[in-house]
matplotlib code that plots the C-alpha trace (Angstrom):
import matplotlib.pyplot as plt

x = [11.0, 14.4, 16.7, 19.0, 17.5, 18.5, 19.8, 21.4, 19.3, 17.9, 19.9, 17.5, 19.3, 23.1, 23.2, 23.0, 21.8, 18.6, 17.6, 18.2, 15.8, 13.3, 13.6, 12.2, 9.8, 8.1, 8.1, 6.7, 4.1, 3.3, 2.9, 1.0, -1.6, -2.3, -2.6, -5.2, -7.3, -7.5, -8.2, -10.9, -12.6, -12.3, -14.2, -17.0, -17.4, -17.7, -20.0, -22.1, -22.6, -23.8, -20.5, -19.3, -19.7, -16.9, -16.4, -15.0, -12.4, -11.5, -11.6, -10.0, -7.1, -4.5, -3.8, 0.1, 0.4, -0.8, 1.5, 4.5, 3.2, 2.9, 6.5, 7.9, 6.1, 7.4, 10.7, 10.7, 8.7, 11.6, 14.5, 12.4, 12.0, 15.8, 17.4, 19.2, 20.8, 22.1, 23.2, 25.2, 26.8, 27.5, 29.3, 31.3, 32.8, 31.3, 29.8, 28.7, 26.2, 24.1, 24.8, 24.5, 21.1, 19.6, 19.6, 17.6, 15.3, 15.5, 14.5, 11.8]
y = [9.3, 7.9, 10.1, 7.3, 4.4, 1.1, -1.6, -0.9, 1.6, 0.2, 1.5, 1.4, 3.5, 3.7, 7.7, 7.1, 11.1, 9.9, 6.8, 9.9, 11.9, 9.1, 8.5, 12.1, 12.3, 9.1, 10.7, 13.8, 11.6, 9.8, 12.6, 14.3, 11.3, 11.4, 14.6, 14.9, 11.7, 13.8, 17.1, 15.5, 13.6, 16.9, 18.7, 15.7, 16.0, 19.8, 19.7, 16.8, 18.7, 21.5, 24.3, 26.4, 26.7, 25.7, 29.2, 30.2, 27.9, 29.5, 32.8, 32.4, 34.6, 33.8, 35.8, 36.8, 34.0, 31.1, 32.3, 32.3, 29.0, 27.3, 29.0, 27.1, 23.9, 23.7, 24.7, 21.1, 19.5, 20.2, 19.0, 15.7, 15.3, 16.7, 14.7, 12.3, 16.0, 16.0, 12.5, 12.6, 15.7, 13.7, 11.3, 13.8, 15.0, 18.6, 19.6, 23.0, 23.7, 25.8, 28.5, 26.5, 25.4, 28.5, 29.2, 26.6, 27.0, 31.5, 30.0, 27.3]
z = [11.2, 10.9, 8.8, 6.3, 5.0, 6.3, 3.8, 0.5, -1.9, -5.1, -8.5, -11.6, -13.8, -14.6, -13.2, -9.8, -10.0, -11.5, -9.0, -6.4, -8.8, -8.8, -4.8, -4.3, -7.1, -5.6, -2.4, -3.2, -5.6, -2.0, 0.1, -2.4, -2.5, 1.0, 0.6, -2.0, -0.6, 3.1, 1.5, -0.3, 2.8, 4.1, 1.3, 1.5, 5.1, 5.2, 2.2, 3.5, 6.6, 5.1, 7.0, 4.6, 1.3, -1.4, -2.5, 0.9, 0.5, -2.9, -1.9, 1.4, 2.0, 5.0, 8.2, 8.4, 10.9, 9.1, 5.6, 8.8, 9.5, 6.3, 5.5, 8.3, 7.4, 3.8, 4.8, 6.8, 4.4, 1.6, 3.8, 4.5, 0.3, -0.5, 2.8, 0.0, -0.7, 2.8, 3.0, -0.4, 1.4, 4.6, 2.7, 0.3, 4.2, 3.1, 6.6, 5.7, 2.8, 4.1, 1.8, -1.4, 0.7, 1.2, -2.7, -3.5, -0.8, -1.6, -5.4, -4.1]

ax = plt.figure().add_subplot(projection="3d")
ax.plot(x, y, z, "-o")
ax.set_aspect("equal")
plt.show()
């Protein structure tokens, strides 16, 4: 997945804070629609095949591993939604802000 955008990026708004806003709220509203159309082709097929019943998913509680796992997945899935972050920090010339970085992810 390429990391910066090619072309110049759309401005809707006269904040250019808020078009960045927008850029990773219709991101997040993109990944979360795959999401939710998989998960529930997933649900279907498990249900029309008769493998486990739906109150195993709601009750199912995860091994150590898999919370490791998932903790390392959303830590890349939040620098793929807040890479505009990055880039803004590219351009300001401030190289390091992996401190200021960490917060939000600690808060997140």
């Amino acid at each position: 997945m390429p990391k910066h955008s090619k072309g110049v990026r759309p401005q809707f708004f006269d904040d250019p804070t808020s078009d960045k806003l927008l850029a990773m709220v219709m991101a997040l509203a993109g990944e979360v629609s795959v999401i939710r159309d998989r998960n529930d082709t997933l649900e279907r097929l498990i249900d029309a095949k008769g493998l486990i019943d739906k109150s195993e998913i709601e009750s199912y509680r995860p091994s150590k591993e898999v919370i490791s796992e998932r903790d390392a997945w959303r830590q890349e899935y939040l620098s793929h939604i807040l890479r505009i972050v990055d880039l803004d920090a590219d351009k300001m010339g401030r190289n390091d802000v992996s401190s200021e970085w960490q917060e939000v992810m600690d808060k997140v």
